[in-house]
C-alpha positions as CSV (number, residue, x, y, z in Angstrom):
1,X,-14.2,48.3,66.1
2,X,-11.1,46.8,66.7
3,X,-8.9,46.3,63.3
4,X,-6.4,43.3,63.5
5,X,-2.7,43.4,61.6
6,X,-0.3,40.7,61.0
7,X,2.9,40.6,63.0
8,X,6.3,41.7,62.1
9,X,7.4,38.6,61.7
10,X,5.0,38.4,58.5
11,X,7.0,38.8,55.2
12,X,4.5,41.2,53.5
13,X,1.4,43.0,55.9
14,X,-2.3,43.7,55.2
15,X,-3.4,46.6,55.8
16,X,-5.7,47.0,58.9
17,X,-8.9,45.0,58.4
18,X,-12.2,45.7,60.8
19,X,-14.2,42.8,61.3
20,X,-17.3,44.2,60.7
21,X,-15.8,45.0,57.1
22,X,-14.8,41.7,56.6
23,X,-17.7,40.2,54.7
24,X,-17.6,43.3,52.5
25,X,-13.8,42.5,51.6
26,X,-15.3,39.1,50.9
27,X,-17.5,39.8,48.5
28,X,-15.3,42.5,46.7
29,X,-12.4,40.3,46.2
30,X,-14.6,37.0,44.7
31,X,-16.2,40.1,42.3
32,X,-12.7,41.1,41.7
33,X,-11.8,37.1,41.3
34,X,-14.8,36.4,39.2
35,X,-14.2,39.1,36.7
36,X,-10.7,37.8,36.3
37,X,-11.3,34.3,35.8
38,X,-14.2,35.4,33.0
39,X,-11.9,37.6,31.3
40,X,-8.3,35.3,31.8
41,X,-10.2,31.9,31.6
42,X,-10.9,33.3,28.0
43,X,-7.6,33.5,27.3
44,X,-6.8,30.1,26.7
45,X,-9.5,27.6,25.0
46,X,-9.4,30.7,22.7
47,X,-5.8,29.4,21.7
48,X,-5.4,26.0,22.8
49,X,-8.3,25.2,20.3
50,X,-5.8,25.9,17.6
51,X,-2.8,24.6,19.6
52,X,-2.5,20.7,17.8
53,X,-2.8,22.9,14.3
54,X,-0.4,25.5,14.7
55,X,2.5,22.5,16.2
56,X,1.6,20.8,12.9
57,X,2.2,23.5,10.8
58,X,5.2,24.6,12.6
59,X,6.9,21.2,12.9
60,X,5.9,19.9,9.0
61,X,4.0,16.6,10.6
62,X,0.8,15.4,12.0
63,X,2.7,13.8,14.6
64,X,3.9,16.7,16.7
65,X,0.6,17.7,17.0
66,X,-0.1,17.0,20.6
67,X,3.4,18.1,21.6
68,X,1.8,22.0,21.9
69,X,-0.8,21.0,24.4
70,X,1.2,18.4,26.4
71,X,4.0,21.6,26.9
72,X,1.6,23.9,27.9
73,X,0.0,21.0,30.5
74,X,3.6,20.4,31.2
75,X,4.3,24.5,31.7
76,X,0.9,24.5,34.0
77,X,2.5,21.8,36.3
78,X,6.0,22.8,37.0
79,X,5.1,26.6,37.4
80,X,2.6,25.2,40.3
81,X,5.3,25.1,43.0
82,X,7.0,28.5,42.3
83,X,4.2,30.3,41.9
84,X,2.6,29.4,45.7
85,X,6.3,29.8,47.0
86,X,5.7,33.1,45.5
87,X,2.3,33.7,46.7
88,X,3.2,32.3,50.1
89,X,6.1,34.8,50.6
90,X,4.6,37.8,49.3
91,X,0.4,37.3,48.9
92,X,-1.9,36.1,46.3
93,X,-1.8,39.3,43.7
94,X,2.0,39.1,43.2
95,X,1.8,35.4,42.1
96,X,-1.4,35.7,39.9
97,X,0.2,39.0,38.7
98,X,3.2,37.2,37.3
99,X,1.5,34.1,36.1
100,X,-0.1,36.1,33.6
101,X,2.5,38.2,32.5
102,X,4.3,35.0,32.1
103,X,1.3,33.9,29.9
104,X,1.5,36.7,28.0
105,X,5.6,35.9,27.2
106,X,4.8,32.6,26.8
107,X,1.9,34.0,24.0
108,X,4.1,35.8,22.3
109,X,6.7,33.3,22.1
110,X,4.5,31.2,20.4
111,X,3.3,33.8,17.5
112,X,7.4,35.0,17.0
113,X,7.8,30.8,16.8
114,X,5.1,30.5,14.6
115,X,6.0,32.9,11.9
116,X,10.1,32.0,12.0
117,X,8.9,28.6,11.9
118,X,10.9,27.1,15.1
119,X,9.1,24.5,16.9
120,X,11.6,24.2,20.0
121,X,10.7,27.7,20.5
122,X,6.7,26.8,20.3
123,X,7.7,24.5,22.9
124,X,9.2,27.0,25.2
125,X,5.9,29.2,25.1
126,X,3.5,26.8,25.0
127,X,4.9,25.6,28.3
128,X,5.1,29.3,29.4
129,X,1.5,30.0,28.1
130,X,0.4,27.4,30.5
131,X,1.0,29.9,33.5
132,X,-2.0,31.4,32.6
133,X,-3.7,27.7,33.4
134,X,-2.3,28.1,36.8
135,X,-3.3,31.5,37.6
136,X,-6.7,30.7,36.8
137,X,-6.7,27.5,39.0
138,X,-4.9,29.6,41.9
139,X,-8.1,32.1,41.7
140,X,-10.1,29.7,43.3
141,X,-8.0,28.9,46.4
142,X,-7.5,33.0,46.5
143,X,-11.8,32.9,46.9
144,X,-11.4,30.8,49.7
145,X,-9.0,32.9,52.1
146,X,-11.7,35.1,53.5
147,X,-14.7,33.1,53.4
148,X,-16.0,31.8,56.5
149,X,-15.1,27.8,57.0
150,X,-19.3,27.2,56.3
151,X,-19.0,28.9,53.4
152,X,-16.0,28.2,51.8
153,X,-16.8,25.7,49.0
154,X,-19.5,28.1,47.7
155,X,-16.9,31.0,47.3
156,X,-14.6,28.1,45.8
157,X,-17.5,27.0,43.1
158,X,-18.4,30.4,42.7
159,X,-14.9,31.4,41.3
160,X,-15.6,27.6,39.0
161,X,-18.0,28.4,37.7
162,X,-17.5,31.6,36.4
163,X,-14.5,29.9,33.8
164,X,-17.7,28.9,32.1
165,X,-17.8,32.0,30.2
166,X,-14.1,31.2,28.6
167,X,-14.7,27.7,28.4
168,X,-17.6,28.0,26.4
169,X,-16.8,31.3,24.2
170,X,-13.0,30.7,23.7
171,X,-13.0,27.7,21.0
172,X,-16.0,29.8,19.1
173,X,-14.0,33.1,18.5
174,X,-10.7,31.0,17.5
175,X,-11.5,31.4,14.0
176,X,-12.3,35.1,14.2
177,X,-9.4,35.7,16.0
178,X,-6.5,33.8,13.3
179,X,-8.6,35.6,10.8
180,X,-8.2,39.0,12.3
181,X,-4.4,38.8,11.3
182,X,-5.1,37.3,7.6
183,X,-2.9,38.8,5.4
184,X,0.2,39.9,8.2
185,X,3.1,37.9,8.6
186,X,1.6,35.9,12.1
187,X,0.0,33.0,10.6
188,X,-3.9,32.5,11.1
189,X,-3.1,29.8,13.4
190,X,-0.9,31.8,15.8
191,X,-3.4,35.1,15.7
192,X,-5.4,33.8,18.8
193,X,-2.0,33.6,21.1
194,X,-2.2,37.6,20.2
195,X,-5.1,38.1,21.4
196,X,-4.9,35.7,24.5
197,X,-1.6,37.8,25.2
198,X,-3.5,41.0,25.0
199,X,-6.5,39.2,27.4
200,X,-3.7,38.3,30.2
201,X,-2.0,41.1,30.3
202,X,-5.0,43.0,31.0
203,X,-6.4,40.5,33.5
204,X,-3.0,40.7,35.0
205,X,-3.5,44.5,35.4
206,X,-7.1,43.8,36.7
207,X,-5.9,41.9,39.8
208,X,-3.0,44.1,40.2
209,X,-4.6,47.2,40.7
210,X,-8.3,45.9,42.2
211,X,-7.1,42.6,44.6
212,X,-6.5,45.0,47.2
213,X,-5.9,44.2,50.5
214,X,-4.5,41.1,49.6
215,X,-6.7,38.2,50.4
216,X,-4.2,35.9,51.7
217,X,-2.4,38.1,53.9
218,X,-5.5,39.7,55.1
219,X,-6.1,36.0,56.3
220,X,-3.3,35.7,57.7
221,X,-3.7,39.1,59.8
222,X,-7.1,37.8,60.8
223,X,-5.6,34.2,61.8
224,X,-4.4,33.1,65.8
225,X,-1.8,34.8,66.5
226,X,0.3,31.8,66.6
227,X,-0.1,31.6,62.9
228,X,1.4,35.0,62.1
229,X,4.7,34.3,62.2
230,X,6.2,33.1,59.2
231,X,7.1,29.6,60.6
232,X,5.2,27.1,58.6
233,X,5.1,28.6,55.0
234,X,7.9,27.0,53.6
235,X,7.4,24.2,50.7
236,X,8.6,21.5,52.5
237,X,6.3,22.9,55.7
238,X,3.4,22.3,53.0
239,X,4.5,18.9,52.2
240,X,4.7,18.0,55.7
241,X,1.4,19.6,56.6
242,X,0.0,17.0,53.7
243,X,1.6,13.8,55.5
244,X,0.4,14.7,58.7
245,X,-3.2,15.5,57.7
246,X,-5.9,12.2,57.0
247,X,-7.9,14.6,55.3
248,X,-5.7,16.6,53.0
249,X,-4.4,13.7,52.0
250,X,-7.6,12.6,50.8
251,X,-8.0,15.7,49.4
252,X,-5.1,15.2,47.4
253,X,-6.2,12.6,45.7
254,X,-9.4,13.9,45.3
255,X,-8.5,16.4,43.2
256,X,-5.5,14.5,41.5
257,X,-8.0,11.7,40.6
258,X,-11.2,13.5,39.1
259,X,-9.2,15.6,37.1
260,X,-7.5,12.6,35.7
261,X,-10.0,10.3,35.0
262,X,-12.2,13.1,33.5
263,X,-8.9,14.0,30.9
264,X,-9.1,11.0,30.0
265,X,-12.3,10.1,28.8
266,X,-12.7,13.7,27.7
267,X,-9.7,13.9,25.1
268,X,-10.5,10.3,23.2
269,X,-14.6,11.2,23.1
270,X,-14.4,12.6,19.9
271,X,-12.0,10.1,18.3
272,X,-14.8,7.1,19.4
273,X,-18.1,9.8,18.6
274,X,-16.0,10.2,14.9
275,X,-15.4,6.0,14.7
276,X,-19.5,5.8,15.3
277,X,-20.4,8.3,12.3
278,X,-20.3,11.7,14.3
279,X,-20.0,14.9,12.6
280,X,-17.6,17.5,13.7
281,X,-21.0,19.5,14.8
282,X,-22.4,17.0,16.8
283,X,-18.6,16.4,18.7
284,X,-19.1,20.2,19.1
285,X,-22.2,19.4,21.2
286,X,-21.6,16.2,23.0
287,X,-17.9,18.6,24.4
288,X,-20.3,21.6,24.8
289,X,-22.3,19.6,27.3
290,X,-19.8,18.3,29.3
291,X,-18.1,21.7,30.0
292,X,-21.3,22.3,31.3
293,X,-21.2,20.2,33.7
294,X,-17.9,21.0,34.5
295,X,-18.8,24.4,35.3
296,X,-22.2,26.0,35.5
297,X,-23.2,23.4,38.2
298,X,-20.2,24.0,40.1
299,X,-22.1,26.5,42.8
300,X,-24.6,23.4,43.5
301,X,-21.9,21.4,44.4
302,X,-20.0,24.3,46.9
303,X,-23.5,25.0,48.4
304,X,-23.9,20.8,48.9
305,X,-20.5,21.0,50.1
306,X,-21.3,23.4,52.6
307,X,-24.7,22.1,53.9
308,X,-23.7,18.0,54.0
309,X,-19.9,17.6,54.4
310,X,-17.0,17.7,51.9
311,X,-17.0,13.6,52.7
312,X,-20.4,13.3,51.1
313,X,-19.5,15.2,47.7
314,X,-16.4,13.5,47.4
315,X,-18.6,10.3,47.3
316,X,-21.2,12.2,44.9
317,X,-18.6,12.5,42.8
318,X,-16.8,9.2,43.0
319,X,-20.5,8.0,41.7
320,X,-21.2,10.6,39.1
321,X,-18.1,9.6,37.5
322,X,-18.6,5.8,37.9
323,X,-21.4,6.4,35.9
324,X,-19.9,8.9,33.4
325,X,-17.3,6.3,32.6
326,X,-20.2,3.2,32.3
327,X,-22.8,5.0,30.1
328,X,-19.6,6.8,27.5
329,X,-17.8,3.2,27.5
330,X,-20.8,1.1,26.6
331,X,-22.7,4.0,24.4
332,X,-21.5,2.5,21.3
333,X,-23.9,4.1,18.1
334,X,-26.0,5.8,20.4
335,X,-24.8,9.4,20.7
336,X,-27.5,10.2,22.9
337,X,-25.8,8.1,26.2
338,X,-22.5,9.5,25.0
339,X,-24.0,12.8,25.4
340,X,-25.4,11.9,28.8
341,X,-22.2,10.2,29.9
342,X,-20.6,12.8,29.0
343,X,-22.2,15.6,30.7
344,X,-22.1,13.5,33.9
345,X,-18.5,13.1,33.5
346,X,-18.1,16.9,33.8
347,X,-20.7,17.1,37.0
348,X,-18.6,13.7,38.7
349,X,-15.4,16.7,37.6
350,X,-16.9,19.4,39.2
351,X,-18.2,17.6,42.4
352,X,-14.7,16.5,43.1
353,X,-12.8,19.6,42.3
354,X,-15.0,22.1,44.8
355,X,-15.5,19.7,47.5
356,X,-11.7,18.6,47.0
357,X,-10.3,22.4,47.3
358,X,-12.4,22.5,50.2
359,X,-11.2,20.1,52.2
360,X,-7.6,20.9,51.4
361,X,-7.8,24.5,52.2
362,X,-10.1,23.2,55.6
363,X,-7.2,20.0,56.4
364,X,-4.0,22.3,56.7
365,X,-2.7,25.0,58.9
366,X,-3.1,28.8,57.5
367,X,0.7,29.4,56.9
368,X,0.9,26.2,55.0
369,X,-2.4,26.8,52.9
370,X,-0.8,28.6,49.9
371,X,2.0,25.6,49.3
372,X,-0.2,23.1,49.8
373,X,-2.9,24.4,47.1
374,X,0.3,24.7,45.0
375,X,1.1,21.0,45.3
376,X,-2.0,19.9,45.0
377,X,-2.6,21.8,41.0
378,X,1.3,20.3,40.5
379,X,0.1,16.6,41.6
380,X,-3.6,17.4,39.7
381,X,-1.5,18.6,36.2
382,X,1.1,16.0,36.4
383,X,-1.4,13.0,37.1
384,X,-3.4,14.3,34.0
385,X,-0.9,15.0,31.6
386,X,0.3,11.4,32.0
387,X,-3.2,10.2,31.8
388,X,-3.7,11.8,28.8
389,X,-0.3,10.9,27.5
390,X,-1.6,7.0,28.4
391,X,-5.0,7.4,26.9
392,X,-4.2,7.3,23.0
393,X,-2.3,4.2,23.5
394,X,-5.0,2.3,25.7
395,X,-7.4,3.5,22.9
396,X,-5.2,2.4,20.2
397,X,-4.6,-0.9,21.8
398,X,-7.5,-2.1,23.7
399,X,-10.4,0.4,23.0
400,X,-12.5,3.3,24.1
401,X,-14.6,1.0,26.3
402,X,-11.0,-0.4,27.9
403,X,-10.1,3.2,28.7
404,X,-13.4,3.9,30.5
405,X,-13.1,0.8,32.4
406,X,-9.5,1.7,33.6
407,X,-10.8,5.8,34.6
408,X,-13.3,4.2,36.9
409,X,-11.2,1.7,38.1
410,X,-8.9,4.7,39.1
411,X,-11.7,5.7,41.2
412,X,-11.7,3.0,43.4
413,X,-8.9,4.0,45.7
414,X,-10.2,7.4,46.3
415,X,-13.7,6.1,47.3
416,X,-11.9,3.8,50.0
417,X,-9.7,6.6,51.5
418,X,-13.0,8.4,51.6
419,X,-14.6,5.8,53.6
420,X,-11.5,5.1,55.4
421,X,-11.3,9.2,56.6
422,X,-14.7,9.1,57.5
423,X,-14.6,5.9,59.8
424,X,-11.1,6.7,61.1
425,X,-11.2,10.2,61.5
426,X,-15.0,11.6,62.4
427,X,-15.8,14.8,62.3
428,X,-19.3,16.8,63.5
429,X,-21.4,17.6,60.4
430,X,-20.9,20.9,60.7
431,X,-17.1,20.3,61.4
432,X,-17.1,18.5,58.1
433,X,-18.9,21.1,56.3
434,X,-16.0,23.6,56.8
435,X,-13.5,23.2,59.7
């Protein structure tokens, strides 16, 4: 069997891969991958849960209390870009190594802020605890280096849906966790940044001992041999590979738009569920269901993407959350279509995020694959943070049903660049469905 190694030019080397061993290494790093995002993707609704109460407490008014989340949104956004420089220099496992350990500073910041009572230094770690946010959005990209182009949005989803396990458990063991510090000096509300410090730093460990060979430079060992040099893997190389691609582009926006328009809806649900007579039990449920959506149907949507084109998906999705945003805007008193809207909002999510990472990772050249998934979770943070920012006000001002109206409307353009790609720029179906 012949074994393929990258060139000299390459900054770091994988070690000699066999190609017969390569769907082996596949499946070892997504169960490496998918243990990590169980056990890191715990790490944070554990604390953000808590987040708007402990910036309250902290700061002395209600006010500040969305300043904790928007930091650590904030943090998520602007550690994007360094971190896939990092990644794209030196391979995935150094740059989900240190995203974590950053986490895990950024954790313990917020506990030493918490019980000194300094909230510019809750800031600072809340903003470095959002590392951890972009580690576990980098795993999936990391999934996708040695799949096969036919099967790359199915290792993508796969990777998706296993943050179901921390998005569901994480809020629930908040409580347990402040209360496991009752009676210290770290205040109740700070107790789950211990444990999500504790959680990174072994997740961290996790990748940094069992990623091995590196995924990405084991792709890039495998790619043409015009791709091994280390032209092409700059930043701006990433940017450029965005302009000159139709479909990256598109998948760009994509990603950018689902995430936004789901954010939101998502965060101002339980203010309009609470102004109809919800309890905080049945908010619980209605959230419950749409992280369901976001997540555990996330391998339906990879294989979809797969077998019928990233094109058609993107269009499932720009449907799904059309009709998310109609049924939660004009629910009213009836829980039960908020519910359903909802959970369709989260499927509309999860339909646009897989088949969105798929087409970016298909649209760009291998050396510029790493910076471009790191622009695209900068643009996809950024876009939402201000959406969120924007939502309170258009629900304060014009209404929930106003704020749905203006997330689909957000849809629109990505639906025409959709059609646009597909008219302008056709591909084979099996082209589409991972080339």
């Amino acid at each position: 069997m012949c074994a393929v190694t990258a060139s000299p030019g390459t900054e770091r080397t994988a070690p000699p891969v066999a190609a017969a061993d390569l769907p082996r290494l596949q499946r070892r790093t997504s169960a490496v991958l998918i243990a990590a995002q169980m056990l890191g993707g715990l790490g944070v609704p554990i604390s953000i849960a808590l987040a708007p109460v402990l910036a309250t407490e902290v700061s002395g008014t209600e006010a500040m209390s969305g300043f904790a989340s928007t930091a650590s949104v904030i943090g998520t956004a602007l550690l994007s870009l360094p971190l896939a420089a990092l990644m794209t220099a030196r391979g995935r496992r150094p740059g989900l190594v240190l995203a974590y350990a950053i986490g895990a500073a950024g954790a313990a910041l917020v506990v030493l802020a918490a019980t000194i009572r300094n909230f510019p230094l809750l800031l600072v770690g809340m903003a470095a605890f959002g590392a951890a946010s972009s580690a576990n959005l980098q795993a999936r990209f990391a999934a996708a280096d040695l799949a096969a182009p036919d099967r790359r949005a199915r290792a993508i989803s796969v990777v998706v849906w296993a943050s179901t396990i921390g998005a569901v458990l994480g809020p629930n063991l908040s409580a347990p966790a402040g209360h496991s510090f009752a009676g210290t000096s770290i205040p109740e509300t700070a107790g789950p940044f211990v444990w999500a410090g504790a959680v990174f730093v072994l997740t961290g460990t996790l990748i940094g001992v069992l990623l091995r060979p590196d995924p990405l430079l084991t792709a890039r060992a495998l790619a043409a041999p015009g791709e091994q040099t280390g032209a092409g893997r700059s930043l701006r190389a990433g940017f450029t590979a965005v302009r000159e691609s139709p479909r990256a582009r598109l998948a760009l926006l994509t990603v950018a738009v689902s995430h936004t328009t789901m954010v939101s809806i998502m965060v101002m649900t339980p203010v309009d569920l609470g102004h109809h007579g919800a309890d905080l039990e049945l908010v619980g449920l209605v959230i419950s269901g749409h992280i369901a959506g976001m997540f555990a149907f996330s391998p339906v949507m990879g294989w979809l993407a797969d077998r019928i084109g990233r094109l058609s998906v993107i269009g499932l999705a720009a449907g799904l959350l059309s009709v998310a945003a109609l049924l939660a805007g004009t629910a009213g008193p009836s829980h039960a279509q908020s519910a359903l809207g909802l959970f369709l909002l989260g499927l509309g999510w999860s339909a646009g995020m897989v088949s969105g990472s798929a087409l970016l990772t298909d649209s760009v050249p291998q050396p510029a694959r790493a910076a471009v998934q790191g622009l695209s979770d900068l643009t996809m943070n950024a876009a939402a943070g201000l959406g969120g920012a924007a939502a309170g006000l258009v629900m304060a001002r014009a209404g929930y049903g106003w704020l749905n109206a203006i997330g689909a409307a957000l849809l629109l353009p990505m639906a025409a660049l959709a059609l646009f790609t597909a008219r302008r720029h056709p591909v084979p179906a099996q082209a589409d469905a991972g080339a």
